[in-house]
N, C-alpha and C positions, 0 to 999 in steps of 0.2 A: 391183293394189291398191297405193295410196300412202299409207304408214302416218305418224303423227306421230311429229317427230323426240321429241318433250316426251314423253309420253305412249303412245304406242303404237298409236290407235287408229286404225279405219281410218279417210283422210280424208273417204270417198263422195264421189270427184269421178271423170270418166272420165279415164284417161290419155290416149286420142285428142284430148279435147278442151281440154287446156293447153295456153297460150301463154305462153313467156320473160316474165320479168315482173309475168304475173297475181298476186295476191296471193288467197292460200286460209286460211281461220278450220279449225282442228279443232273441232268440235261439243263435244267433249268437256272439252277444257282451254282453247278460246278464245283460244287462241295462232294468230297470224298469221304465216304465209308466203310469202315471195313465190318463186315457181319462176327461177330461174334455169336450169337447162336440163330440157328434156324427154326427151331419150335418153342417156341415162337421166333420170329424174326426179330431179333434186337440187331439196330444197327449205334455204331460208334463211331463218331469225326476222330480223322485223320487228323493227324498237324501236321504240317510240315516242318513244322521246327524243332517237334519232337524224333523227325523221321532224320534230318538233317544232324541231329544230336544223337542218337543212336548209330548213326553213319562214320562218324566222329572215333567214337569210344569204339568201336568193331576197328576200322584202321589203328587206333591206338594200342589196342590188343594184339593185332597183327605184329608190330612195331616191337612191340617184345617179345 
């Protein structure tokens, strides 16, 4: 069982079936995670304003 860091609940995802990466929604608070490892299951919040900032600098790269 992969519980949310936010809130507590469980995520209803199978552990077998993560990949480093994947990004998981709690149902319940709607907070985003991306899994960085699976043995154990570490998860990490998303930002979005880090994802909107990273979006940013990629078209700016583009641009030159």
């Amino acid at each position: 069982m992969v519980l949310c860091p936010e809130c507590e609940n469980d995520l209803d995802v199978e552990e077998d079936d993560l990949d480093e990466g994947e990004v998981v929604t709690c149902a319940e608070c709607g907070t985003d995670f991306e899994i960085v490892s699976v043995d154990p299951v570490e998860l990490a919040k998303v930002h979005e304003e880090d994802e909107d900032e990273e979006d940013a600098r990629e078209s700016e790269e583009d641009e030159d």
